[in-house]
N, C-alpha and C positions, 0 to 999 in steps of 0.2 A: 476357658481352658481349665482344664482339671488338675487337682494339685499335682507336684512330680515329685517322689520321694529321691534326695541325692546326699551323700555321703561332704561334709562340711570339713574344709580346712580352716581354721581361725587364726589368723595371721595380723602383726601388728604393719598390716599394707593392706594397700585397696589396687584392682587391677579392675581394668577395665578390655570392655569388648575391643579384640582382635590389638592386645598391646601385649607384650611379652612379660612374663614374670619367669626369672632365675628363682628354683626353690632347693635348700637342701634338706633332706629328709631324714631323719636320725630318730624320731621316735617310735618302737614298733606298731603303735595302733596305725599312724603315717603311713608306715611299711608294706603293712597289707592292707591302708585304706587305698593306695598310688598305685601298687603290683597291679590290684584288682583290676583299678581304671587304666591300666594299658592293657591287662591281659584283655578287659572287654572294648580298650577303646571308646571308654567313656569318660562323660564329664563329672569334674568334683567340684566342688562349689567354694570360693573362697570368702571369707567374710572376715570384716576389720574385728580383732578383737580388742576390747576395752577394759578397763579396771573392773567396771561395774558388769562385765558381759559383751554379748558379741552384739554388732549394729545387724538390724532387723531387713539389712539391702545386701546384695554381696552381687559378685557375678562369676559362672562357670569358666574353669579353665581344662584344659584339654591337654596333654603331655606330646608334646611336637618332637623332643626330643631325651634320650636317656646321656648325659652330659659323663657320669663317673658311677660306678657300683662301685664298693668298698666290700673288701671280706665279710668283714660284720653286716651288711645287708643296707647299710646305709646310703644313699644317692645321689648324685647331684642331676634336678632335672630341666628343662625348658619346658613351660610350660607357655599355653597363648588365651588369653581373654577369648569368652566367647559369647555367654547370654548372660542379661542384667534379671535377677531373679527378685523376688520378697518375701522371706520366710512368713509361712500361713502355721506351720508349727514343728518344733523339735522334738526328734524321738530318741529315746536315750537308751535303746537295745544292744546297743554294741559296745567295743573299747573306742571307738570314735563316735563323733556327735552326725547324726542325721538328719536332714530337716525334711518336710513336704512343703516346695517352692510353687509360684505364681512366677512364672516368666512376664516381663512385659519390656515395652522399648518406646521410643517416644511416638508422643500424642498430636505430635505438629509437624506434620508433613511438607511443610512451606519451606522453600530454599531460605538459607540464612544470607539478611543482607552483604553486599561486598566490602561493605565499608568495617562492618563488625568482623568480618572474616580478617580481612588485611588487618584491624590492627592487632587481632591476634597473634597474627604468624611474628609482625614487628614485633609483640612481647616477648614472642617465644627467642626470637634472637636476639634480645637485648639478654633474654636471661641466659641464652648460651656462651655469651658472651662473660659472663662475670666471672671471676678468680674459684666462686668458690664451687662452680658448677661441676656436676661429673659431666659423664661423657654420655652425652645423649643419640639415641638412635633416631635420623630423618627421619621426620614423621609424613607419614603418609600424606600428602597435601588432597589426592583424589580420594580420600574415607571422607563420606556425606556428614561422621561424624567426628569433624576434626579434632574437636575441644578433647576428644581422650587420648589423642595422640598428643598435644600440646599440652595437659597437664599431668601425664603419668609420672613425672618424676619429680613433683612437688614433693616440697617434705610434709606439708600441713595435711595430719589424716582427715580429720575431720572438714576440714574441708574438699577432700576429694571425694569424700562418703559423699556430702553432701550433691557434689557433679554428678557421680553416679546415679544418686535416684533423680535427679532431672531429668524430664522427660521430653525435654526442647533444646534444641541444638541451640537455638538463637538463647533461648534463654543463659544455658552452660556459658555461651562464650563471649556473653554481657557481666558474666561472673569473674567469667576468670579474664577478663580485658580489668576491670575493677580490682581485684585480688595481686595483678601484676603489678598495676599502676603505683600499687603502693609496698607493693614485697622488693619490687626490685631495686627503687632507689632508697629503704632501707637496707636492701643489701652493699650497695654503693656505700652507703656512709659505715655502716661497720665496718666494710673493706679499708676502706679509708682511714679509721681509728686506727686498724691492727698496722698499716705501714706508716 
């Protein structure tokens, strides 16, 4: 597949296919980098940014919704996950950053076992359960790929860059079954210190 040149948002978040991201929009390159992808009903690509630069995986989101315009031109928008991409290179022509992207999605077509599925879903409601949790959106239980339904709203970036370029469902949700095992019942004992 031939590279695809798209307009980059560098955000200190990682969104994944077909999960929601709320964005607010306030700077002008933003302004007419967002205008554009609704006037054409295209996709812009978001990508975690870092100290050192932006992570070399990101995935395309699409504007489902225009939530608030402001006088000054500023927006509040909905936007939805939609292809996991890998920057092949950055072009710096514009007031916003552009890359030419390599789509790709996973490599192992094989149903993830039940036993790894089930204890994911159990992680994901031990963690909705905790004090310090926001308020998370059901997650689609029939999406083939659950695990980014079930870890969008981790706080660890690096480790959801990390999910994102996984290219195996089974693999993601042997990570993040691992990852919970140990985030959530440190989450319990901090909870437990502050009362």
């Amino acid at each position: 597949m031939p590279a695809r040149l798209i307009p980059l948002f560098p955000l200190k978040g990682v969104v994944f296919p077909r999960t929601p991201l709320p964005l607010h929009i306030f700077e002008e390159r933003y302004k007419e980098m967002v205008g554009g992808s609704m006037r054409e009903q295209s996709e812009f690509g978001v990508v975690l940014a870092r100290d050192q630069g932006i992570a070399n995986a990101g995935c395309t989101v699409r504007v489902e919704k225009l939530l608030q315009m402001y006088p000054d031109g500023r927006m509040d928008i909905l936007t939805r996950g939609q292809r996991r991409f890998e920057i092949v290179s950055l072009i710096e022509d514009k007031e916003y950053l552009q890359a030419k992207v390599s789509y790709f999605d996973d490599e192992d077509p094989s149903a993830t076992p039940a036993d790894i599925r089930a204890q994911a879903v159990l992680h994901y409601r031990d963690l909705a359960r905790l004090p310090v949790s926001e308020e998370r959106a059901e997650p689609d239980m029939a999406d083939p790929q659950l695990s980014f339904q079930l870890a969008q709203s981790l706080p660890d970036l690096d480790f959801l860059s990390a999910l994102l370029r996984d290219r195996s469902e089974t693999g993601r949700l042997k990570q993040l079954n691992h990852y919970l095992s140990e985030y959530i019942p440190r989450q319990r004992i901090i909870e437990a210190v502050k009362a």
